[in-house]
N, C-alpha and C positions, 0 to 999 in steps of 0.2 A: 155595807156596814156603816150603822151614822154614831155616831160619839156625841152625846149631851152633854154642853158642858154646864155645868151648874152654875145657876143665877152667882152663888158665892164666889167663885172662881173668875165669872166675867166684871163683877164688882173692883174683886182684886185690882185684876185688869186694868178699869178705868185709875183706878188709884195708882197706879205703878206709870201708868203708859204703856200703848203698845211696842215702843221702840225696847222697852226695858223689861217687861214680862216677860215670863215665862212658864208657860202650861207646864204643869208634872209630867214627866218624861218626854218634853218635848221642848222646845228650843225659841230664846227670846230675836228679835228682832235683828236683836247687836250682834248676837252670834254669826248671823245669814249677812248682813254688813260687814263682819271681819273676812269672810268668804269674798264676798264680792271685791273687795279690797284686792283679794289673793288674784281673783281675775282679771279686773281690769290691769294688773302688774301682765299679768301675763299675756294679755291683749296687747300691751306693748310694745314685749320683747318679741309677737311672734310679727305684730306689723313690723317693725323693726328688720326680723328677718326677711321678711316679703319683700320689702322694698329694697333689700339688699343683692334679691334675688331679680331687680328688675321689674316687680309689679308697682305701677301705677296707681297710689292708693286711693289719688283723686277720683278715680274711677271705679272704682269698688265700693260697693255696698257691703255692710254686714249687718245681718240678721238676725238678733237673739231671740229666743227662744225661749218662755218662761212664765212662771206663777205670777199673778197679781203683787205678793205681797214681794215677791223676788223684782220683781219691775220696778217697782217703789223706790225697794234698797239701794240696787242699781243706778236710780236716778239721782239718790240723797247724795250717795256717795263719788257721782258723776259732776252731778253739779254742784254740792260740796254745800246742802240743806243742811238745816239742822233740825236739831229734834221738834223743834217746837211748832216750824211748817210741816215737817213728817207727821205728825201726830192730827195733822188737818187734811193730808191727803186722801182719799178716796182710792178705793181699786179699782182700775178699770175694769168695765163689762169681759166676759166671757170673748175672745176674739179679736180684742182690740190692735190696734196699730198703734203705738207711739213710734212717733219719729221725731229723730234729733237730724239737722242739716250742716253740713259742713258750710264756716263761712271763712272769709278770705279777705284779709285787708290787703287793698291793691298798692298801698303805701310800700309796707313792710311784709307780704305774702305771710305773715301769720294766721294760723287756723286755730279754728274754734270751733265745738260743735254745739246749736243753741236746739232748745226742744221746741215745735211749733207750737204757736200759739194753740192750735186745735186739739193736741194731745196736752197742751198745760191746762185748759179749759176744765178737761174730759177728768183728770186724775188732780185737780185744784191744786195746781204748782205755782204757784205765782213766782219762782226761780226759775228761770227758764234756762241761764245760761250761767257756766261758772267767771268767778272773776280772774281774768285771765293773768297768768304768774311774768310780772316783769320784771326783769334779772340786765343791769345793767354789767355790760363786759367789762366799764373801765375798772368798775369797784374791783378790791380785792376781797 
């Protein structure tokens, strides 16, 4: 079953943005970003658990699972984009691989996870990596 959407409606569209639109009975951008929000919270608390349990998380991969426009979101709100390069991004092809790499300062063993340059190319990210949160202990 294919759904047309009316010339009128994708006009809309461009006028609003994609991050901000939303299709009649169906759901804008920001809504599936307030979701993804709710998961990566919860990616946390369950590596969190893992690693409490003794797994290794250096050594583990994980592998999501997802729509184009859900990959997107995922990455906006990963790598903490904003609207303005979201609304330049591209969906990737049918099959694709994004990968993001865990990296390691040998200083301070802080991690980061940055997205290869070959998956930023692919889905026109030019934010590859978030800016990482530095939180000094002596402050109060």
């Amino acid at each position: 079953l294919f759904f047309i959407v009316p010339t009128l409606l994708k006009d809309e569209r461009v006028k609003f943005g994609r991050f901000f639109y939303r299709f009649p009975s169906g759901e804008a951008g920001l809504d599936v970003y307030l979701r993804i929000t709710s998961f990566i919270s919860t990616l946390f608390r369950e590596s969190v658990e893992m690693q409490e349990q003794g797994l290794n998380l250096n050594e583990t991969n994980i592998v999501l699972v997802t729509h184009g426009l859900t990959l997107r979101l995922f990455l906006m709100r990963w790598l903490q984009i904003d609207v303005e390069e979201f609304e330049t991004m591209y969906n990737p092809d049918n099959g694709f691989l994004a990968v993001m790499e865990c990296k390691i300062c040998p200083q301070t063993g802080n991690q980061w996870y940055e997205l290869t340059k070959e998956s930023a190319d692919h889905l026109r990210i030019t934010t590859r990596m978030a800016q990482p949160l530095v939180v000094d202990p002596n402050e109060e």
